[in-house]
One Martini backbone bead per residue (centre of mass of N, CA, C, O) as a GRO file, in nm:
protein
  115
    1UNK     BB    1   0.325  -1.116   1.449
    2UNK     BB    2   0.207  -0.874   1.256
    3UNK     BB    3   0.299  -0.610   1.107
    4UNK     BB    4   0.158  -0.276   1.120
    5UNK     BB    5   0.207  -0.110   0.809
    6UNK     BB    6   0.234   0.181   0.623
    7UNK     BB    7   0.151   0.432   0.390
    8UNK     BB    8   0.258   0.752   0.234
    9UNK     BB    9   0.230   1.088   0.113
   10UNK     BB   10   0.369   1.376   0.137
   11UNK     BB   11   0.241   1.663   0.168
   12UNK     BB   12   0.546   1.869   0.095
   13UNK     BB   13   0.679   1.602  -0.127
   14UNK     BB   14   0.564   1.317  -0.205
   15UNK     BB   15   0.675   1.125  -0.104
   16UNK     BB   16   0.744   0.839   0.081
   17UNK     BB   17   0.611   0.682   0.395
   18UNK     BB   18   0.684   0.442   0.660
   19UNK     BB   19   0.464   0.320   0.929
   20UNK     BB   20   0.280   0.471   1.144
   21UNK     BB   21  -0.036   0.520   1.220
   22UNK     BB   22  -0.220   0.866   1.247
   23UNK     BB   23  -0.527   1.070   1.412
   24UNK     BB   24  -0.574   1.414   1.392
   25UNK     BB   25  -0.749   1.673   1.330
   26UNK     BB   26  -0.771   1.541   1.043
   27UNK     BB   27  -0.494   1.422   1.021
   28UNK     BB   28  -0.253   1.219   0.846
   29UNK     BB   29   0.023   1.052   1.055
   30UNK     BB   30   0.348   0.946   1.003
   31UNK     BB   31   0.565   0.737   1.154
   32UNK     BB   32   0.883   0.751   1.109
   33UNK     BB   33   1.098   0.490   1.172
   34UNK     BB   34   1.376   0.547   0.951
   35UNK     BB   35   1.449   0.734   1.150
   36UNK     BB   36   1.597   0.879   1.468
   37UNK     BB   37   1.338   1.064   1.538
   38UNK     BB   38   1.061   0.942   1.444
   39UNK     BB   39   0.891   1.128   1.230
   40UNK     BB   40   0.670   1.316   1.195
   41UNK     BB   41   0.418   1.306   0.920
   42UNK     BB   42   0.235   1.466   0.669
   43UNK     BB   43  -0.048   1.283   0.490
   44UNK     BB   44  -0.191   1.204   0.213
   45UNK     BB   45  -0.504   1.050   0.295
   46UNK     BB   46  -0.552   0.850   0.012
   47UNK     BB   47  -0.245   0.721   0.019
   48UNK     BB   48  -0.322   0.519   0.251
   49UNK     BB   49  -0.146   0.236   0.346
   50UNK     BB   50  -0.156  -0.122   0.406
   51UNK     BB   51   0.053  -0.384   0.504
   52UNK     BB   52  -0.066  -0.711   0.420
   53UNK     BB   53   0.214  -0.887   0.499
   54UNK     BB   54   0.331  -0.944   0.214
   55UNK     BB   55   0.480  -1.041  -0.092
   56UNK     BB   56   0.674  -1.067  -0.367
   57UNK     BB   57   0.869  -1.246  -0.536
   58UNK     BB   58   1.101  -1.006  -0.506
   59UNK     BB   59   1.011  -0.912  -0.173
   60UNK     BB   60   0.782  -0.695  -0.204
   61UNK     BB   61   0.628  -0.521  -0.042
   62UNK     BB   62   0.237  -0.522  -0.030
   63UNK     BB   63  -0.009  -0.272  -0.057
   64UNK     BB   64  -0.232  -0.084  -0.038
   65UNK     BB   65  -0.286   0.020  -0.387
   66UNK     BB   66  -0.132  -0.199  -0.550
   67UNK     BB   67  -0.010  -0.317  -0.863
   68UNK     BB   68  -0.049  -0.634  -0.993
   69UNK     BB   69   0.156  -0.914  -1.161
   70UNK     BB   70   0.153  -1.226  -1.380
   71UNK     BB   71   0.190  -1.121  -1.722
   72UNK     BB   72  -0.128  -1.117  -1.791
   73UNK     BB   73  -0.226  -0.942  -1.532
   74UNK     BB   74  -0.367  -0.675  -1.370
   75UNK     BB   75  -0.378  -0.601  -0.977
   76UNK     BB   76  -0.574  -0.470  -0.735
   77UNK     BB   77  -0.517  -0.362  -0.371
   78UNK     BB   78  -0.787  -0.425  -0.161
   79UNK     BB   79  -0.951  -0.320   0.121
   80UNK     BB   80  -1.254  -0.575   0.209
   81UNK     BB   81  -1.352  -0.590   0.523
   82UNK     BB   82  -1.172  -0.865   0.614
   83UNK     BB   83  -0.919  -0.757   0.390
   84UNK     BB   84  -0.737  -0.887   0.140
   85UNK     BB   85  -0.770  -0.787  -0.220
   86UNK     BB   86  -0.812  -0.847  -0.574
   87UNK     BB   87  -0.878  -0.652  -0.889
   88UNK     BB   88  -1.041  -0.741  -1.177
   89UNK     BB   89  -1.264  -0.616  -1.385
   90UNK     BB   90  -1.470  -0.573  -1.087
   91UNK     BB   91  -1.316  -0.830  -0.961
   92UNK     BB   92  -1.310  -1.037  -0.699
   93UNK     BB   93  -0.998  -1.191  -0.504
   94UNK     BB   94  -0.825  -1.362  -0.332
   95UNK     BB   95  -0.543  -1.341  -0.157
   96UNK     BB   96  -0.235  -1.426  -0.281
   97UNK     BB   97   0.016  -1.600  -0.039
   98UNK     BB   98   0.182  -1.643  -0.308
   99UNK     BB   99   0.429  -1.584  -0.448
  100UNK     BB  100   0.310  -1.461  -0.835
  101UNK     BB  101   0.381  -1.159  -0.807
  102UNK     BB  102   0.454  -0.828  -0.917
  103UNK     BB  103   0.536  -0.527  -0.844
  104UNK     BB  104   0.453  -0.214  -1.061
  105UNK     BB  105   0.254  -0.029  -0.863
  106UNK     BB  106   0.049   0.237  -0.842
  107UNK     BB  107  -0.269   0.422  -0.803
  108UNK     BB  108  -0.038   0.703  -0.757
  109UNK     BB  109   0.151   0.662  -0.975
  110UNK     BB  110   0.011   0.440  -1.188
  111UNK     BB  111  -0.314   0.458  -1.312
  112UNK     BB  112  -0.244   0.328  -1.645
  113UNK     BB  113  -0.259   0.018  -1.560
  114UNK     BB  114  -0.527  -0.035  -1.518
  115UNK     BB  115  -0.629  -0.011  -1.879
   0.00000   0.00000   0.00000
C-alpha cells in the first residue's frame, strides 16, 4: 500500500513540512511525523503538495508541485484528473513510473526553472 504524504510550507517561517494532511476551520494543517511529538503545523494553503509515490532517478521523493529534468526539458509534476502528470509546454504527459527525471526544485521556491 502507498504511504499517502503531504508536504507544504509553514505559515510561521516557511520552512517545509512532510506528513499528514488535515483541514479544519479553513485551515490547513499537517501532522508532521518527523518531531517527536508528532506537530501539529499550519501550512500555506497553495504549497501544499501530495507525495506521487515515485522518487527520481537520486531516490528523492517527487511531489505534486515539483519541477524534473531529464537534462534537456523541465517538467512541471500536477496531480489532474485521477493522477499524476508531467505538463511541458502547457502539454500532458502521463507521469513516467520509471526513475528518468531528477528533481531540480519546486513551482513555489523555484518558479523561474519553468521559463
Amino acid at each position: 500500500m502507498r504511504n499517502i504524504l503531504f508536504r507544504g510550507k509553514r505559515l510561521d517561517n516557511g520552512e517545509w513540512v512532510y506528513g499528514s494532511l488535515v483541514t479544519f476551520n479553513g485551515f490547513h494543517v499537517i501532522v508532521d511525523h518527523y518531531t517527536p511529538n508528532g506537530d501539529e503545523v499550519r501550512v500555506i494553503a497553495n504549497t501544499v503538495g501530495q507525495y506521487t509515490g515515485l522518487q527520481d532517478k537520486n531516490g528523492k521523493k517527487i511531489f505534486e508541485g515539483d519541477i524534473l529534468s531529464d537534462g534537456a526539458f523541465t517538467y512541471e509534476v500536477r496531480y489532474k484528473g485521477t493522477g499524476f502528470v508531467t505538463i511541458l509546454d502547457g502539454h500532458v504527459y502521463t507521469m513516467d513510473t520509471r526513475p528518468t527525471k531528477i528533481v531540480i526544485g519546486n513551482i513555489h521556491d523555484n518558479p523561474d526553472l519553468l521559463k
